[in-house]
C-alpha positions, 0 to 999 in steps of 0.5 A: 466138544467131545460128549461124555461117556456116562456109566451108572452106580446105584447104592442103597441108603436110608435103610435100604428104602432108596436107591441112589443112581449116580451118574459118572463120567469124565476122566481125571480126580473126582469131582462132586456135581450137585444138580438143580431143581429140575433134575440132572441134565448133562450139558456143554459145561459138564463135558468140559469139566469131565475133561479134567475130572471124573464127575459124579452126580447123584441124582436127588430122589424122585427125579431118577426116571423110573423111580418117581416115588423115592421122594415119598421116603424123604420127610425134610432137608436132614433126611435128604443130607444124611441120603446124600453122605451116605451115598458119598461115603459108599462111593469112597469120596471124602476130601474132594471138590464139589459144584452145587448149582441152585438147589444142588448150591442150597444141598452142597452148602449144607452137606459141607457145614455137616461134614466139613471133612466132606469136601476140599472145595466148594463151588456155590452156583446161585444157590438158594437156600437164603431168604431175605424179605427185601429181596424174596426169591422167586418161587419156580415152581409156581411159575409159569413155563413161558415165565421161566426163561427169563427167570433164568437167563439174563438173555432168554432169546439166546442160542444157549438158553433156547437149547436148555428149553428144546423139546422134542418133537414128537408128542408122546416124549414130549408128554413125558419130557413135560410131565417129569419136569413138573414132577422133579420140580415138586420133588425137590420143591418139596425141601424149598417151599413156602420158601426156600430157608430151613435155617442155612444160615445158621450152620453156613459158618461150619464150613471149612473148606476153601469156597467159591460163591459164582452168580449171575450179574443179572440173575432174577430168580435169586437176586445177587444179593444174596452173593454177598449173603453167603459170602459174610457167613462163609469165612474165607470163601470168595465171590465171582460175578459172571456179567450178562448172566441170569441163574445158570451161568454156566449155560449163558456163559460157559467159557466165563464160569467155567475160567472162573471154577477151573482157576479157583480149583487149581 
């Protein structure tokens, strides 16, 4: 598959205190990415996507390398909405589509139930943003790094899951490679945790627009349940449960997601 050609846009928001890097590739309509806790990594799925659509994904603050402490900036998750709004309405996308996986689920979800004239349809990857005591979410953060695979695959030993945990070779990138994967995860932890519900539940029922919910069959970080979950509180919206299939479907079995949104998004 054709790896895709990225350009950068930075806008400056909240008051001219953060700069927002966008990354942009891909060729066709727009199309809002929203990446996960770890940061934005560029993979097979979004090259496929970027097919179809010109893709364009900001990047949360604190994660972009080179500017760890935009984070310091953010004080909660209403701050982190009205970042991201802005930095939609700078760019001049308003109605169009948007995949959120994870916390990017938790942060579409929200920017949808706020601005319901923000999207035409929303992609809901595994989000987090739910908490019930019955099935708690793991807390990713706090977990170990040989923990982490199987938290997010259902098969941690496969090609696909072991080339999302590659690592470089040499010593100093590894180092740093190590040390921004614990930085973005306590970015982004910093609007999840103790545990990752700051009242999404609430305000779910606020989005209009047409919502597909995709969750790993075997997803243990955050329990299919919760499918279900954001399916009741989302009127309308629709629910596809990928098999053999942890947190990242879209990784462990790309053509299957990817056959899944492609339909839904017409």
């Amino acid at each position: 598959m054709t790896t895709t050609t990225l350009t950068d846009h930075t806008i400056s928001t909240w008051n001219d205190r953060i700069t927002m890097r966008v990354r942009i590739g891909g060729d066709g309509p727009p199309l809002v990415y929203v990446h996960p806790a770890a940061g934005l990594a560029w993979d097979p799925f979004l090259d496929q996507l970027a097919q179809r659509y010109t893709i364009y994904a900001p990047e949360f603050p604190g994660t972009t390398p080179g500017n760890p402490y935009a984070i310091h900036q953010i004080d909660d998750l209403w701050d982190t909405v009205l970042i991201y709004e802005q930095t939609l309405r700078e760019l001049g996308l308003s109605a169009v589509p948007v995949i959120g996986q994870s916390f990017g689920g938790m942060l579409a979800a929200e920017l949808a139930a706020a601005y319901p004239d923000l999207f035409s349809q929303v992609v809901l990857l595994d989000p987090v943003g739910l908490w019930r005591d019955d099935a708690p979410v793991a807390n990713w953060i706090a977990a170990a790094p040989a923990e982490l695979p199987a938290l997010l695959f259902a098969d941690p030993g496969s090609d696909a899951s072991q080339s999302m945990f590659a690592l470089p070779e040499d010593p100093d990138a590894l180092a740093d490679v190590q040390a921004a994967m614990v930085w973005n995860l306590g970015a982004t932890g910093k609007l999840c945790w103790p545990i990752p519900d700051r009242g999404l539940h609430k305000r779910l029922h606020r989005i209009t627009a047409p919502t597909l919910i995709v969750w790993g069959e075997h997803d243990t970080l955050v329990s299919p349940d919760y499918a279900e979950e954001f399916h009741n509180r989302i009127r309308g919206s629709r629910v596809e449960i990928i098999p053999k299939a942890g947190h990242v479907p879209q990784v462990e079995q790309m053509e299957m997601t990817y056959s899944a949104i492609s339909a839904f998004l017409g």
